[in-house]
C-alpha positions as CSV (number, residue, x, y, z in Angstrom):
1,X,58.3,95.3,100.5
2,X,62.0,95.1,100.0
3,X,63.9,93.9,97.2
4,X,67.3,91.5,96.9
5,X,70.3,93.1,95.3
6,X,73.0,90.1,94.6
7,X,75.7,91.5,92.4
8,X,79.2,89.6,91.9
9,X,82.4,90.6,89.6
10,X,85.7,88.8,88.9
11,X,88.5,90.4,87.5
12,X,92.7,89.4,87.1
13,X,94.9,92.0,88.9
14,X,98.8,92.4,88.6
15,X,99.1,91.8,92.3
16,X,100.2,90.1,95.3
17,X,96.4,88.5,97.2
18,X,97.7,90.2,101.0
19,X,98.9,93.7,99.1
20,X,95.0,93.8,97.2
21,X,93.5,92.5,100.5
22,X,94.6,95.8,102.6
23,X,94.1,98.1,99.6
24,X,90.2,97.0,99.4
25,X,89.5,96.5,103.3
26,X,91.5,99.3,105.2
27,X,89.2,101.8,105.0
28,X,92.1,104.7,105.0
29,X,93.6,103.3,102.2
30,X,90.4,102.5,100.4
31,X,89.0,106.3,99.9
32,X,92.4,107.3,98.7
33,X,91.9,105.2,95.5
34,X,88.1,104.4,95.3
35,X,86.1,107.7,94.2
36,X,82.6,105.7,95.3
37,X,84.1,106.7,99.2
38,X,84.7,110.2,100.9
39,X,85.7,108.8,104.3
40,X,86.5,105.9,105.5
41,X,87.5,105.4,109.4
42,X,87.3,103.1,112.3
43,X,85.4,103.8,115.5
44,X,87.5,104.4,118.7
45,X,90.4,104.6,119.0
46,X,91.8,101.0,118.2
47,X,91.6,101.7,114.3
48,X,92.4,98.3,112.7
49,X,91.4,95.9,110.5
50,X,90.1,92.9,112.6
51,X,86.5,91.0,112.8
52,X,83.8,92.7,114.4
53,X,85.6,96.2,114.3
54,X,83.4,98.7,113.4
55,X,83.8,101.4,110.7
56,X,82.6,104.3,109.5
57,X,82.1,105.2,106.2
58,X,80.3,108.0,103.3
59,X,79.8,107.8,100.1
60,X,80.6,110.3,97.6
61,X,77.9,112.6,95.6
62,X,77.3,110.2,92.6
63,X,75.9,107.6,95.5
64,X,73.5,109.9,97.6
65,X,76.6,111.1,99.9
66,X,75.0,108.7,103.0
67,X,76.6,108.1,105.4
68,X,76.5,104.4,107.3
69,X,78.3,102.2,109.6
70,X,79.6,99.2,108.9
71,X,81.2,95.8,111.5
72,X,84.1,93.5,109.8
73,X,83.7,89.6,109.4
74,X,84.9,86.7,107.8
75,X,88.4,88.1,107.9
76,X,90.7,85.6,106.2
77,X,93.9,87.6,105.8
78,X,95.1,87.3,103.0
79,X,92.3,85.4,100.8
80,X,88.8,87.2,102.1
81,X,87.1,89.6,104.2
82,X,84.2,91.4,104.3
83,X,82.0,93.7,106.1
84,X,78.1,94.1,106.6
85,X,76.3,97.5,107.5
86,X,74.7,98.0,110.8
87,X,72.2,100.0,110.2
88,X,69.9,100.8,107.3
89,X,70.4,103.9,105.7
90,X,69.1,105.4,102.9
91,X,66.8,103.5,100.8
92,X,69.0,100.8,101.7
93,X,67.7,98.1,104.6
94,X,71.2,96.3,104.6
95,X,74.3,96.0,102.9
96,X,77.4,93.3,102.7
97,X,80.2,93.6,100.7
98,X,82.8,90.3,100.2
99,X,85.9,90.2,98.3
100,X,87.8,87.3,97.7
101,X,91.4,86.9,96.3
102,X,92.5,83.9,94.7
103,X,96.4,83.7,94.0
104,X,97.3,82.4,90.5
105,X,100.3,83.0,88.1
106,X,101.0,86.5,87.3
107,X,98.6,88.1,90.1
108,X,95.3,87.1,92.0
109,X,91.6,86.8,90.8
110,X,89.5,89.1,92.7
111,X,86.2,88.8,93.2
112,X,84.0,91.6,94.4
113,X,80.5,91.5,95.6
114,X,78.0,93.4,97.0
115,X,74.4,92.3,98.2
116,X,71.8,94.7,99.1
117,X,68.2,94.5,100.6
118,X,66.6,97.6,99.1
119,X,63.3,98.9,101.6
120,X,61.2,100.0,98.7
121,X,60.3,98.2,95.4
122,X,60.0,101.2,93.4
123,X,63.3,102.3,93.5
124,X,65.0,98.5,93.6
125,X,65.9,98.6,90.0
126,X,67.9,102.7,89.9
127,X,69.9,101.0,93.5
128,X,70.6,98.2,91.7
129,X,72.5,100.0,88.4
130,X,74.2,102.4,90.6
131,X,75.1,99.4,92.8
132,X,77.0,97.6,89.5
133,X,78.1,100.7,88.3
134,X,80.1,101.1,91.7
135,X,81.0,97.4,91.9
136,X,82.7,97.8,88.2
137,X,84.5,101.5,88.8
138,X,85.8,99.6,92.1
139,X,87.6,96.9,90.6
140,X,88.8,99.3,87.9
141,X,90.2,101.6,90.3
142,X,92.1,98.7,91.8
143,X,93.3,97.7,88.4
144,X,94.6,100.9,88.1
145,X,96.0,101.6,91.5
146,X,98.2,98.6,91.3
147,X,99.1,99.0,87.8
148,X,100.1,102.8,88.5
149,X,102.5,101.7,90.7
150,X,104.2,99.0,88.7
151,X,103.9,101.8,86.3
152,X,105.9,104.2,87.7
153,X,108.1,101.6,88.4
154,X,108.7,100.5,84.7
155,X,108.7,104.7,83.9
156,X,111.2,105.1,86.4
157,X,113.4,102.1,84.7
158,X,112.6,103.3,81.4
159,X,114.1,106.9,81.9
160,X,117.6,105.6,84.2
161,X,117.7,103.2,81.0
162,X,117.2,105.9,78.7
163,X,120.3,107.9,80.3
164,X,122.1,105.4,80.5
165,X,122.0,104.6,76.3
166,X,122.4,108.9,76.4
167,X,125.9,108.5,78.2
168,X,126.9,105.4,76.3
169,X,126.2,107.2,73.1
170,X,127.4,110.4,74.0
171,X,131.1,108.2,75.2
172,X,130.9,106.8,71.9
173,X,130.6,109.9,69.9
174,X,133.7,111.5,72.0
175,X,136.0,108.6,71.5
176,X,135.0,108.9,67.6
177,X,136.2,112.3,67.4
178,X,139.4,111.7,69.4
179,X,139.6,108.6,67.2
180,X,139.5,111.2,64.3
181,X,141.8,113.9,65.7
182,X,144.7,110.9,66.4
183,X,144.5,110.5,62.5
């Protein structure tokens, strides 16, 4: 008998909604920050995110390594979009995943969810913490992919400031001592 997994998470991001939006759905960009995917790519040849396109993806180690396919829908560039596997695999029957972003000042609410129909009751419960687990390191990762970038930015600022006080001080010291040697 299978089992509901219904598992939801909201969290502020430092973002623009269409910038988060393509980091969480392309799946190329996806697996270079998320460490819950290996691979991530679309079948055929006409790789791109649009409704009904159908992807490929694997989990890493922590999550069983499967491997499933999954079809895009309820694309709403920039506020939603999700996808729904095609196929069970695992000990999972099905799978959908949604995120939504909601634009407000200073960055966009995301909300993340996953809902899962486990095909045995007995192991409904160990699915369902390492489901959370991933839906929480997800949003996390995000968190940090987008604040690594503004902070490299701000590091970046920080040291051209920093050289700049260096030269201004080191001008000032100079015209000190010629200040000195006029005297």
């Amino acid at each position: 008998m299978s089992e509901e997994i219904r598992i939801k998470h909201t969290i502020p991001v430092r973002a623009r909604p269409d910038i988060l939006y393509r980091l969480a759905l392309e799946p190329g960009r996806r697996v270079t920050w998320d460490k819950n995917y290996v691979s991530g790519a679309y079948e055929g040849s006409e790789g791109r995110l649009a409704n009904n396109a159908l992807v490929n993806f694997k989990f890493a180690r922590n999550l069983l390594g499967l491997k499933f396919q999954a079809r895009y829908g309820q694309l709403q560039a920039p506020q939603r979009g999700g996808w729904e596997s095609v196929a069970p695999f695992g000990p999972i029957e099905k799978m959908t995943q949604s995120w939504n972003f909601k634009a407000m000042p200073g960055g966009t609410e995301v909300t993340f969810g996953i809902n899962a129909r486990v095909r045995y009751r007995w192991a409904a419960r160990q699915v369902e913490r390492i489901v959370n687990n991933m839906v929480i390191s997800t949003l996390m990762a995000l968190q940090k992919q987008v604040d690594a970038q503004g902070a490299q930015l701000m590091e970046d600022m920080g040291k051209e400031m920093a050289a700049k006080q260096k030269a201004e001080q080191k001008a000032a010291r100079e015209a000190a001592k010629a200040a000195r040697r006029k005297k």
